[in-house]
N, C-alpha and C positions, 0 to 999 in steps of 0.2 A: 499544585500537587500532581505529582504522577499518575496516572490512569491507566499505562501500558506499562510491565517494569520486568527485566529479564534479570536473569541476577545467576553469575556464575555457571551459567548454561552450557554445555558438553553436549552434541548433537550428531545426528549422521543414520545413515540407511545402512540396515544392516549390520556386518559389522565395521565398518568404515566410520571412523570419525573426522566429522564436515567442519562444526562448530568447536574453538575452546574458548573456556571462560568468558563468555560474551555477556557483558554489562551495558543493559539501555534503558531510559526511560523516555516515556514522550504524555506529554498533560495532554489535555482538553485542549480546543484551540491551537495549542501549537502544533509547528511542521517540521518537521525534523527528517533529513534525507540521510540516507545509507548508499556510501559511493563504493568505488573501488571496478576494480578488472574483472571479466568475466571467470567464473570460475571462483571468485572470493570466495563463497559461499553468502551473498548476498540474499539471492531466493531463499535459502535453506536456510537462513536466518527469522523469514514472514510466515513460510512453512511451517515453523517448529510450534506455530501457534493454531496449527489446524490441522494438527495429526500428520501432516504429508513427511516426516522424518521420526527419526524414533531419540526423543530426550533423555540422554542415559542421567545426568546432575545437573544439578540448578533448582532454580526457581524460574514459573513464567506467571503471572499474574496480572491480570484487568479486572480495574473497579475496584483491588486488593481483592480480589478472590484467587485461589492458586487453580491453574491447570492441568499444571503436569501429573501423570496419571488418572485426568477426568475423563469423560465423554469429549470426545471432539468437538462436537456439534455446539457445545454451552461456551466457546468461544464469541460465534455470533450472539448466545443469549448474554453473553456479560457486556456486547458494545464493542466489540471489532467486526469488520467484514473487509474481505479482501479482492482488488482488482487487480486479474492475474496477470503473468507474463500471457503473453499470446493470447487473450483475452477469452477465450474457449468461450465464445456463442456457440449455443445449440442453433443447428442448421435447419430442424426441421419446426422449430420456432418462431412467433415473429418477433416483431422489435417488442411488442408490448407484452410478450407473453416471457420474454427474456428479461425485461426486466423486472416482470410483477414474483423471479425467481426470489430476487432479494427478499421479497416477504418472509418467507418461509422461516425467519428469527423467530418471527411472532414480536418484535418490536414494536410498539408506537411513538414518533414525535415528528418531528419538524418533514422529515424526506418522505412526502409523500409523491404517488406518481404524477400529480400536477406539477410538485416541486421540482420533480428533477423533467418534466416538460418544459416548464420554464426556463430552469436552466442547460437544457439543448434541446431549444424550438425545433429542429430536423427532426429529432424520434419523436415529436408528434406529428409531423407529418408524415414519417416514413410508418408507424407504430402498425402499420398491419401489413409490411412488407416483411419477408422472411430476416431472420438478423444477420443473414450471412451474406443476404445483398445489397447489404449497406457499405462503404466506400472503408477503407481501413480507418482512417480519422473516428466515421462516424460510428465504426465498430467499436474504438477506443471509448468514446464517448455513452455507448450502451456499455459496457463493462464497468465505467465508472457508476454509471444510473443505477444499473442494478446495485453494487457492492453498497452507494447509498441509501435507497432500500430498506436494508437492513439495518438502517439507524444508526449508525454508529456512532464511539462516541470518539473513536480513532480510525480513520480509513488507512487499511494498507494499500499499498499501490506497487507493484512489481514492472519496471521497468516504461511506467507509461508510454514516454516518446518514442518506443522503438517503431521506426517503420514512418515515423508522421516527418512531413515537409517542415520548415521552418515558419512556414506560417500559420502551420497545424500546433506548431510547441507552442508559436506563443498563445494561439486560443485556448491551448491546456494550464497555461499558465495563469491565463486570467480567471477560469474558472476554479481552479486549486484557491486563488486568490478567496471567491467567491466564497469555497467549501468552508476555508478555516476565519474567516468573518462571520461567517453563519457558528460558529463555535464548535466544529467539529474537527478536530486533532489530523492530521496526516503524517504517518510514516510511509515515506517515499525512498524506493530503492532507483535507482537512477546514476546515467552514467553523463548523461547531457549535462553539462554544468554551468550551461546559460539559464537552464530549466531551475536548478538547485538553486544558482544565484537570487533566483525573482519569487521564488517560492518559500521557500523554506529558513531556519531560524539558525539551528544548529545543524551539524551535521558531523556523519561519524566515518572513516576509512577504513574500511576491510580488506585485508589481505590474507588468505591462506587460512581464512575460517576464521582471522582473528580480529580484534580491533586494534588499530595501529593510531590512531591518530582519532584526537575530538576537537573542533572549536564552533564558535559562532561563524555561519556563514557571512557576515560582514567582513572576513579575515581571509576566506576559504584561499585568495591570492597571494596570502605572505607566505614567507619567505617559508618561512617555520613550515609551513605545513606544505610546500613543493614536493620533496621526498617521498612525503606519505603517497599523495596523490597521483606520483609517478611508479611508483613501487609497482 
């Protein structure tokens, strides 16, 4: 069953419209990546679920509760949280204090901050260093810790691998792996598509605000969907 579900959504800052008719849904557990060229309107797609754009139609709903013209904030309380582009650690923070941000849902389950110590042993050791002195990888890694945190019960994620070495993607990979075995959903915007390939389920192509293409990522290479992915 869907847990994330967009439906006929029209988007955009101001008076510019970013999004049309944008249809998605992603369950519990699953991973589902959002491709496409810069500029698609890819962010402004994870955006449109945290107030950062203004939703002129549609529907946006988690958990089947609606959000469009709610409080902002009751996205995190309904079971999304998002790891942004550029990961926006607060500087004058440390690693533990940046991620103990996530709280702030007021959720409780499984992601607690042992949990996500666990799963990236460095920010407990680094957790009383400032969070901006930690290595870009490792930066990547607290902006995921926190966004889990917040419990969610679909993590968004904006651009993960931007910036990380090849050895840095595939540790991201195995922990996304980690994330949606532990039953926690990922919608992933992402243009790395070794990343997409090892991660994620479905995936959907955007271009020019719009969706162009959908299949199973086992196919992401046929033929069929070349076009799109070049577009």
């Amino acid at each position: 069953m869907s847990f994330v579900r967009m439906q006929g959504v029209h988007a955009g800052y101001g008076n510019s419209v970013v999004l049309r008719n944008i249809d998605l849904e992603v369950g519990e557990g699953e991973a589902v990546a959002v491709v496409g060229k810069n500029g698609a309107g890819k962010s402004t797609m994870l955006l449109s679920f945290f107030g950062g754009v203004t939703v002129r139609s549609g529907s946006l709903s988690v958990g089947g509760a609606e959000l469009r013209g709610r409080p902002h904030y009751l996205a995190c309380k309904h079971g999304i949280s998002l790891s942004p582009q550029g990961r926006m650690i607060l500087p004058n923070l440390t690693v533990r204090e940046n991620l103990l941000l996530g709280e702030a849902s007021g959720r409780r389950g499984q992601w607690t901050l042992d949990a996500v110590y666990k799963l990236f042993p460095i920010l407990k050791e680094r957790q009383a260093s400032p969070g901006t002195a930690l290595s870009g990888g490792q930066q990547q890694m607290l902006a995921v810790g926190r966004a889990l945190l917040a419990n969610p019960r679909v993590l968004m994620l904006d651009e993960p691998s931007e910036g990380l070495s090849p050895l840095l993607v595939d540790e991201l990979a195995a922990v996304l792996g980690q994330i949606t075995r532990a039953g926690t959903g990922i919608l992933v915007v992402e243009q790395h598509l070794s990343l997409v390939r090892r991660v994620t389920q479905r995936f959907v192509v955007m271009a020019k605000g719009e969706i162009i293409d959908r299949g199973g990522t086992a196919d992401i290479d046929a033929e069929q969907h070349r076009e799109a992915l070049a577009f």
